[in-house]
TIMI-2910 file (N, C-alpha, C, CB; in pm, 1 decimal, decimal comma, always signed):
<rs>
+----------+----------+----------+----------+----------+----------+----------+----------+----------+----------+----------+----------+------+
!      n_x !      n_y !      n_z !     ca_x !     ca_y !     ca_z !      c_x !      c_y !      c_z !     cb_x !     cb_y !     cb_z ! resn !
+----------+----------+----------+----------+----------+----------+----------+----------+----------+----------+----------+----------+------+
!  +9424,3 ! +11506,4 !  +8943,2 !  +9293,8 ! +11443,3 !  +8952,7 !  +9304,2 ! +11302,1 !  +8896,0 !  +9185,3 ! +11526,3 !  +8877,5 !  Unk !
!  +9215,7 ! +11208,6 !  +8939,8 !  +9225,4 ! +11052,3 !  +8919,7 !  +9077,4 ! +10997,8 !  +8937,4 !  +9333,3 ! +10976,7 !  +9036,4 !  Unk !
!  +9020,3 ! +10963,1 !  +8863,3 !  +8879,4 ! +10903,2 !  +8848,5 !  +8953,9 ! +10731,8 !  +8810,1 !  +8760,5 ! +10999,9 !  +8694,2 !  Unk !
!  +8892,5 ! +10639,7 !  +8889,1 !  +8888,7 ! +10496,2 !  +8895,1 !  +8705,8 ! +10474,5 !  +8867,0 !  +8961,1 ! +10433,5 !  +9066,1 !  Unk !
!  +8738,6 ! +10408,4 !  +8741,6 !  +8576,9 ! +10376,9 !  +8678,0 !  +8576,1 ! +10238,2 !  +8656,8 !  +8532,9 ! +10453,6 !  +8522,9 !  Unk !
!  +8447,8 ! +10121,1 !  +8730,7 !  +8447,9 ! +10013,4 !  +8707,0 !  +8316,7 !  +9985,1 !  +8670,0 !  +8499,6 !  +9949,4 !  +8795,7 !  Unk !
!  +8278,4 !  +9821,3 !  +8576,4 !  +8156,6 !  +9854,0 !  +8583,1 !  +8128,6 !  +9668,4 !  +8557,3 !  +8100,2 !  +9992,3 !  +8463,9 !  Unk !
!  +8032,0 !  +9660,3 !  +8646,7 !  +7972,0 !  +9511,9 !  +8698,9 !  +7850,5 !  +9496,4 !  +8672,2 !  +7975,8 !  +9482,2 !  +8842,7 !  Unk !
!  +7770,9 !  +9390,6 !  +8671,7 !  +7641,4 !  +9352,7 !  +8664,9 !  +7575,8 !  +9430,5 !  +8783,0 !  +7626,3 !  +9197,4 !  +8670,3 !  Unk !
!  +7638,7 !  +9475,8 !  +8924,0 !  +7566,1 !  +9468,3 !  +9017,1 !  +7616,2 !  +9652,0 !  +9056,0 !  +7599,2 !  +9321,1 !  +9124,5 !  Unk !
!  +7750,4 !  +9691,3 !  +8990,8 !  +7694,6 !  +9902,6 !  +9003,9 !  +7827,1 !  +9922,1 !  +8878,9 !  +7746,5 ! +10042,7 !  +9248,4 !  Unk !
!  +7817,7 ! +10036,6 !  +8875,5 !  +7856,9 ! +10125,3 !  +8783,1 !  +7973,3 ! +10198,7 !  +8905,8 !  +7713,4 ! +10226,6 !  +8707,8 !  Unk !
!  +8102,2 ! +10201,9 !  +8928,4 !  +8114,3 ! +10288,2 !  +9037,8 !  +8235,1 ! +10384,6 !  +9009,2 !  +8131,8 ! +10206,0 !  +9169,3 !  Unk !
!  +8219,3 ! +10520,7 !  +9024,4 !  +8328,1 ! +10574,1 !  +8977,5 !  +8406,8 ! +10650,6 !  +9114,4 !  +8283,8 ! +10671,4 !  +8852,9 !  Unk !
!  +8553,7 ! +10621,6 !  +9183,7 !  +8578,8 ! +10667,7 !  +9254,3 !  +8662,5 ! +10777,9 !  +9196,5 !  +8608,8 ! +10591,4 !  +9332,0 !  Unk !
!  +8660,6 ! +10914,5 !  +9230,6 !  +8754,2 ! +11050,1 !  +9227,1 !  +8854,6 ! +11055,2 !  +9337,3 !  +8665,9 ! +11186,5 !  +9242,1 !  Unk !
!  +8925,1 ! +11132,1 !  +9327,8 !  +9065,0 ! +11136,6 !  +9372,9 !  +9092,0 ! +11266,6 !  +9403,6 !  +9163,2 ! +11086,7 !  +9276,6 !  Unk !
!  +9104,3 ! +11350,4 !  +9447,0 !  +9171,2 ! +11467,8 !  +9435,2 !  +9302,3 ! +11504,8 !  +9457,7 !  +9120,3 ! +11532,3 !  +9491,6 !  Unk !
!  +9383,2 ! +11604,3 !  +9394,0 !  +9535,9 ! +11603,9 !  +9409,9 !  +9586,6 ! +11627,0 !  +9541,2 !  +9597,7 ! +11703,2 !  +9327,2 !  Unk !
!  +9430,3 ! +11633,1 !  +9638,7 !  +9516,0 ! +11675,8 !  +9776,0 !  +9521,7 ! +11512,8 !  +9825,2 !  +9418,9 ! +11808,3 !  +9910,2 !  Unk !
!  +9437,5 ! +11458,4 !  +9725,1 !  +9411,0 ! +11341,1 !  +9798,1 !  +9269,8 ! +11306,4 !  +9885,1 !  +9517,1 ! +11340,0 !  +9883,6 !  Unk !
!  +9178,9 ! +11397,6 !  +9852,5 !  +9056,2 ! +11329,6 !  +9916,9 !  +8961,3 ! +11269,2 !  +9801,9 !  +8969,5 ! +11441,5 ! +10010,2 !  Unk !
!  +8860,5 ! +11224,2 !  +9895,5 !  +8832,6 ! +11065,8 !  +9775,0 !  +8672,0 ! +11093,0 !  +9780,4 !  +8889,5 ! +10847,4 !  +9856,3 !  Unk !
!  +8630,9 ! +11082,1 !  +9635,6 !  +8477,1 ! +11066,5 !  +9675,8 !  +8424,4 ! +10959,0 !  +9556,0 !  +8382,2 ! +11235,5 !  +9671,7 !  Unk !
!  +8333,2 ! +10853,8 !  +9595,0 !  +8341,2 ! +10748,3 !  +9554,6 !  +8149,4 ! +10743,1 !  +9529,3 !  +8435,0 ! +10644,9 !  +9663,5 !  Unk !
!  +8085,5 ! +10706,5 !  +9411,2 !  +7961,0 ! +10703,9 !  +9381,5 !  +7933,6 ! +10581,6 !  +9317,8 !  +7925,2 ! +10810,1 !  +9310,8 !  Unk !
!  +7780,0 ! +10522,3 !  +9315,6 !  +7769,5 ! +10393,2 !  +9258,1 !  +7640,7 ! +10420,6 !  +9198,4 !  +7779,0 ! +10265,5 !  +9356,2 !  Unk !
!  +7607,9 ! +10373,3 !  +9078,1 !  +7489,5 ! +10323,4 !  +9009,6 !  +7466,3 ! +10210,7 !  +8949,6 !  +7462,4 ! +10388,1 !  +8932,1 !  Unk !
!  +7320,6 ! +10175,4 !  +8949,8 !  +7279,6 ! +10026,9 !  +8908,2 !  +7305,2 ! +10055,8 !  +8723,1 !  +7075,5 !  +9977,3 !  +8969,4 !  Unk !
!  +7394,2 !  +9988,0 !  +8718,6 !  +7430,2 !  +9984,4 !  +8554,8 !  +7318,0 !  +9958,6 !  +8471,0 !  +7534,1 !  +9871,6 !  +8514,7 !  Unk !
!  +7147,5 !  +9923,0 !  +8506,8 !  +7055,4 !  +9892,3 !  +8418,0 !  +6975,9 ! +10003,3 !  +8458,5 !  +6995,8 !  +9752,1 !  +8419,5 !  Unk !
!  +7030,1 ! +10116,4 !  +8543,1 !  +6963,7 ! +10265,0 !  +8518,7 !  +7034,5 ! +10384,5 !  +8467,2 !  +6915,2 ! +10314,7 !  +8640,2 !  Unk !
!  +7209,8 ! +10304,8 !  +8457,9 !  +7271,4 ! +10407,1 !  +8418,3 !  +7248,3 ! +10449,0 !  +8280,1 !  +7391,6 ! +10387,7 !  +8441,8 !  Unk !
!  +7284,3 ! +10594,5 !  +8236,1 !  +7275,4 ! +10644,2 !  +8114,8 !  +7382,6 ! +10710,3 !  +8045,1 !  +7185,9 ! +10715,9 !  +8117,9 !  Unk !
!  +7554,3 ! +10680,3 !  +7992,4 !  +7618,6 ! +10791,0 !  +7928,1 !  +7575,9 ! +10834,1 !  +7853,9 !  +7709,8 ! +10786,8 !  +7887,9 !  Unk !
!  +7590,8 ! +10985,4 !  +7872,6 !  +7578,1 ! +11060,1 !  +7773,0 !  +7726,2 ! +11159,6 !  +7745,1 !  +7445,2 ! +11136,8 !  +7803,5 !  Unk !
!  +7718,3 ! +11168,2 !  +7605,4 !  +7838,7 ! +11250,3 !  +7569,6 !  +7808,8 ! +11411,2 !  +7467,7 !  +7938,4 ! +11132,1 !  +7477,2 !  Unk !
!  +7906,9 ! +11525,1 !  +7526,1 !  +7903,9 ! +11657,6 !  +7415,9 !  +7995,1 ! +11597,6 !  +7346,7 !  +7944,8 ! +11825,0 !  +7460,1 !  Unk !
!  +7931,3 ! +11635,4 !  +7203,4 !  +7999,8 ! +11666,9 !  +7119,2 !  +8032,1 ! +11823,4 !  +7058,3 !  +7955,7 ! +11591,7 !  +7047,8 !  Unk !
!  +8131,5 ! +11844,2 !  +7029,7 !  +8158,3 ! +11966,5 !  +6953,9 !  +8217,7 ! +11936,7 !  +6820,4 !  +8249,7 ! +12057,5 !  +7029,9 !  Unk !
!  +8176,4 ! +11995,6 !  +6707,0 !  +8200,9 ! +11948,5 !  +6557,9 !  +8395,0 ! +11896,4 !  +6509,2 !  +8141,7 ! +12111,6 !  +6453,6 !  Unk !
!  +8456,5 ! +12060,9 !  +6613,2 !  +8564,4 ! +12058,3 !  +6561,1 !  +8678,1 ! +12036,8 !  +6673,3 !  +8572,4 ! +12173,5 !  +6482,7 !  Unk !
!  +8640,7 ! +11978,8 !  +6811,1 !  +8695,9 ! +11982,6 !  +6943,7 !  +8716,3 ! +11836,5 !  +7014,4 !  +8601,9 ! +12070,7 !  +7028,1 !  Unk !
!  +8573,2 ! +11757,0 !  +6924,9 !  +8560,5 ! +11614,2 !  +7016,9 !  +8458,6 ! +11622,5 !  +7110,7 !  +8690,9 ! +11576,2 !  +7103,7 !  Unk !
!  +8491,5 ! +11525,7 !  +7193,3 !  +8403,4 ! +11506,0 !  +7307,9 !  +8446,2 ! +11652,7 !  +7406,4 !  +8439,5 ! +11336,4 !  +7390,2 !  Unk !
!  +8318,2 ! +11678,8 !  +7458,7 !  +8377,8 ! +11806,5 !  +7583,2 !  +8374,5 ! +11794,9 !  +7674,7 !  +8336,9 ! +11919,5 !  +7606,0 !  Unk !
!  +8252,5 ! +11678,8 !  +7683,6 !  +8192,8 ! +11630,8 !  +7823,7 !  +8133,8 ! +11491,5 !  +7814,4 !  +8074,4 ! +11730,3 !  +7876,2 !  Unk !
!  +8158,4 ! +11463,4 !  +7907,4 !  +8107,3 ! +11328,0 !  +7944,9 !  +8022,0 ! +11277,2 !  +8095,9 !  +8232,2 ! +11252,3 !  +7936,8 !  Unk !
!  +7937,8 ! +11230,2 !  +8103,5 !  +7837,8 ! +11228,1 !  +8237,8 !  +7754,1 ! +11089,3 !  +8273,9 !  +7718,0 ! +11346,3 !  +8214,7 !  Unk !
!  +7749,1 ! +11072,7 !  +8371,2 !  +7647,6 ! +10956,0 !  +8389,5 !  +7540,0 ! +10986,6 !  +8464,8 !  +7702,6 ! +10840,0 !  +8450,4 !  Unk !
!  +7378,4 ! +10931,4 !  +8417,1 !  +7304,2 ! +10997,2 !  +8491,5 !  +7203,0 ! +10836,6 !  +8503,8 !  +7242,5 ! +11160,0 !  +8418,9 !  Unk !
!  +7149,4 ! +10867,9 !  +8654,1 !  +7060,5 ! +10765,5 !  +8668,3 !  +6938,8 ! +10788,2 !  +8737,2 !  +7118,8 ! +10669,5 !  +8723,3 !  Unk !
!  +6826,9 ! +10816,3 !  +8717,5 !  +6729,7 ! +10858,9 !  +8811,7 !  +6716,1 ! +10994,2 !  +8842,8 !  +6748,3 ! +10799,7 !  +8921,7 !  Unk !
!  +6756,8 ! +11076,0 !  +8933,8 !  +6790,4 ! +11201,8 !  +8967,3 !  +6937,6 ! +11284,8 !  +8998,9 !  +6722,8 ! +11205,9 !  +9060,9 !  Unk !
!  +7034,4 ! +11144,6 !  +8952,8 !  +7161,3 ! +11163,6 !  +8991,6 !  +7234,0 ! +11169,4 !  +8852,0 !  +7210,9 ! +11051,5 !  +9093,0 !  Unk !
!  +7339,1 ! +11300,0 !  +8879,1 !  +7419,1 ! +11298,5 !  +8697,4 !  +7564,0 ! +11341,5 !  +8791,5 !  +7341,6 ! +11471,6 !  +8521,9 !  Unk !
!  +7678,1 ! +11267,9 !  +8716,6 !  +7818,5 ! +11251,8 !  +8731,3 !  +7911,1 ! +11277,8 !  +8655,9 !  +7843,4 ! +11158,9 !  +8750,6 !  Unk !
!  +7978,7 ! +11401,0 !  +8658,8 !  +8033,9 ! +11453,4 !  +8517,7 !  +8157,1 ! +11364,5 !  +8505,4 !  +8075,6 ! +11628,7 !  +8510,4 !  Unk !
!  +8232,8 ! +11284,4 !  +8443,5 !  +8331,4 ! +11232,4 !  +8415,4 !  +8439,2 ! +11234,2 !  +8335,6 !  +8304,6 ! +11173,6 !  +8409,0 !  Unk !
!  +8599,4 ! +11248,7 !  +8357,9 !  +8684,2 ! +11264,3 !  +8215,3 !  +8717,5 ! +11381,6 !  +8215,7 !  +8617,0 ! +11237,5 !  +8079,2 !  Unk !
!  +8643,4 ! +11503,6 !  +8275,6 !  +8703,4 ! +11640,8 !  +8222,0 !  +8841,1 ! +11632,2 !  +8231,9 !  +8657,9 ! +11769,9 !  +8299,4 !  Unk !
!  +8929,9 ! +11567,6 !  +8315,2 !  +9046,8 ! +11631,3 !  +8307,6 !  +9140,8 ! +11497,9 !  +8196,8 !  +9109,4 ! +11668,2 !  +8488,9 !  Unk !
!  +9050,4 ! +11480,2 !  +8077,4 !  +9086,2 ! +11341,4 !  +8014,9 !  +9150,2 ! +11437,9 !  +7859,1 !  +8910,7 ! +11201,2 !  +7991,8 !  Unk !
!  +9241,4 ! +11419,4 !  +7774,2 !  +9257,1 ! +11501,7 !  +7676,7 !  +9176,0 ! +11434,3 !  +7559,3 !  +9404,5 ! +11528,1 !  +7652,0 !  Unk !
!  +9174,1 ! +11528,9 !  +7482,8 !  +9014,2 ! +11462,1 !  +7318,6 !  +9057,6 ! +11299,2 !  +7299,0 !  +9048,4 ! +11572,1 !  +7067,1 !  Unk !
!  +9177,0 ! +11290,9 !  +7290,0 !  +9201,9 ! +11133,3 !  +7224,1 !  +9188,3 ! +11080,0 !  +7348,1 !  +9357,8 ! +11085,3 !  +7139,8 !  Unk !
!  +9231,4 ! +11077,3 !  +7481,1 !  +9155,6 ! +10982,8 !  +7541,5 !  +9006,0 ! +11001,4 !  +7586,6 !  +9224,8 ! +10951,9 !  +7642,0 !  Unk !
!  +8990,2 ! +11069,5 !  +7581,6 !  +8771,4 ! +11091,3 !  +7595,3 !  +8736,6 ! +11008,8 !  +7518,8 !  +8669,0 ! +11248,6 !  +7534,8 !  Unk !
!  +8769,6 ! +10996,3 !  +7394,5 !  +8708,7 ! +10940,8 !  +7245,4 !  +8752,2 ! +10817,1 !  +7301,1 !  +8776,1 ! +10994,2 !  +7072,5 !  Unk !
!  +8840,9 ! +10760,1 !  +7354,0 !  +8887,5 ! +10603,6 !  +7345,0 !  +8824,3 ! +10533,3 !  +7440,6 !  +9039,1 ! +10575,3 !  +7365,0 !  Unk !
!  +8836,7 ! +10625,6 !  +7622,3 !  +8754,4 ! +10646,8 !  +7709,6 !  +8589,2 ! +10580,5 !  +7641,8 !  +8771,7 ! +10811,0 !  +7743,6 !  Unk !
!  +8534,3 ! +10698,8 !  +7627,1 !  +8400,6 ! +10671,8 !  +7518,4 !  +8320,0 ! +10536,0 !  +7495,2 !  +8450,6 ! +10696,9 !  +7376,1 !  Unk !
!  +8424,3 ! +10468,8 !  +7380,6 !  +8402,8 ! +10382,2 !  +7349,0 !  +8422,0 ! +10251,8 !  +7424,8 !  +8442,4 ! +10397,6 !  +7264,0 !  Unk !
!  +8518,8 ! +10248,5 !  +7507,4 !  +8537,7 ! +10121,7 !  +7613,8 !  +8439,0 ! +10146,3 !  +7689,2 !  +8672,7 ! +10105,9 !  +7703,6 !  Unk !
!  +8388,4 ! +10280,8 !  +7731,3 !  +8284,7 ! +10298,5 !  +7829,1 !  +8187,6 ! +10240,6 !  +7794,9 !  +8249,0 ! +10415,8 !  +7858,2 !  Unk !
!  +8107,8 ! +10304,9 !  +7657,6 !  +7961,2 ! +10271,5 !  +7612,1 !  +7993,7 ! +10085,8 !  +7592,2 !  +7905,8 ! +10378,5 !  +7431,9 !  Unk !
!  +8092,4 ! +10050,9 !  +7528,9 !  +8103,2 !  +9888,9 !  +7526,0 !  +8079,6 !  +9825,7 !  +7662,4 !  +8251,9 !  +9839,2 !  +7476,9 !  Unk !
!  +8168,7 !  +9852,7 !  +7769,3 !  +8119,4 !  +9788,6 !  +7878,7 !  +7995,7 !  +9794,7 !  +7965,7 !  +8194,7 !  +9802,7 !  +7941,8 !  Unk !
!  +7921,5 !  +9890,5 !  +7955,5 !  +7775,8 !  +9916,8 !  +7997,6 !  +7686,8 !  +9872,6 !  +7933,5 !  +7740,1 ! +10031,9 !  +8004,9 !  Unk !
!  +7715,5 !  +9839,1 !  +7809,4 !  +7626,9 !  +9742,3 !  +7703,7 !  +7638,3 !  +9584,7 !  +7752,6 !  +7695,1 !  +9754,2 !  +7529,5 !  Unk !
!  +7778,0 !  +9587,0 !  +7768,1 !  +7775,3 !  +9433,9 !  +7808,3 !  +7722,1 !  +9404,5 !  +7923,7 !  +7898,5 !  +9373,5 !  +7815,6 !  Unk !
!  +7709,8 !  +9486,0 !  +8020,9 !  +7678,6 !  +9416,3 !  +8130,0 !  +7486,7 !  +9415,3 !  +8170,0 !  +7780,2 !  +9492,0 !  +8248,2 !  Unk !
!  +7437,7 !  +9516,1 !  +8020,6 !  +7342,4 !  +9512,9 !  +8030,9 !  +7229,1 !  +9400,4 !  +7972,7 !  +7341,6 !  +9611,0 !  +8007,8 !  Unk !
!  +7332,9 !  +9350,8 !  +7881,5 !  +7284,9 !  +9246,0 !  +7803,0 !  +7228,2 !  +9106,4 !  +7887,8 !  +7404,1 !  +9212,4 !  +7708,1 !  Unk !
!  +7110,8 !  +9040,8 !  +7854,7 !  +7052,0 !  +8943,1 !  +7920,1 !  +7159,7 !  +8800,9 !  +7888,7 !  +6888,2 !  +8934,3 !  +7864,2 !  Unk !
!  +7156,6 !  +8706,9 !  +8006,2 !  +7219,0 !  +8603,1 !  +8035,9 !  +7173,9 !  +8505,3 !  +7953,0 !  +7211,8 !  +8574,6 !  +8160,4 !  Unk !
+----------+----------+----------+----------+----------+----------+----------+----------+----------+----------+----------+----------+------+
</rs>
């Protein structure tokens, strides 16, 4: 599995991959997107998702705890930035 995650002033877009090789590719307006993250006390992150409106995108599951957590943080940083006024 292969998730390609980018994120612009103008979408949020995360394309999937599958090991057979088929592709499914989604976009959101980064000033409706929302991460949200599980936590578990003694495990880390479990889950990770993006939701915007009526649409939620689970992301990372196949990511191990230290990269979720690193994941995470570059994530929530770049969605901040691009939300920030000019």
């Amino acid at each position: 599995m292969r998730e390609h995650v980018s994120v612009s002033r103008l979408a949020v877009s995360v394309r999937k991959v599958t090991p057979s090789g088929r592709m499914k590719e989604t976009h959101f307006n980064p000033f409706w997107t929302h991460f949200a993250v599980d936590r578990h006390d003694e495990f880390g992150i479990t889950g990770m998702r993006l939701t915007s409106r009526n649409e939620r995108l689970e992301i990372g599951a196949f990511l191990n705890p230290d990269d979720r957590e690193s994941f995470a943080v570059a994530f929530r940083q770049a969605l901040a930035t691009v939300k920030q006024r000019i």
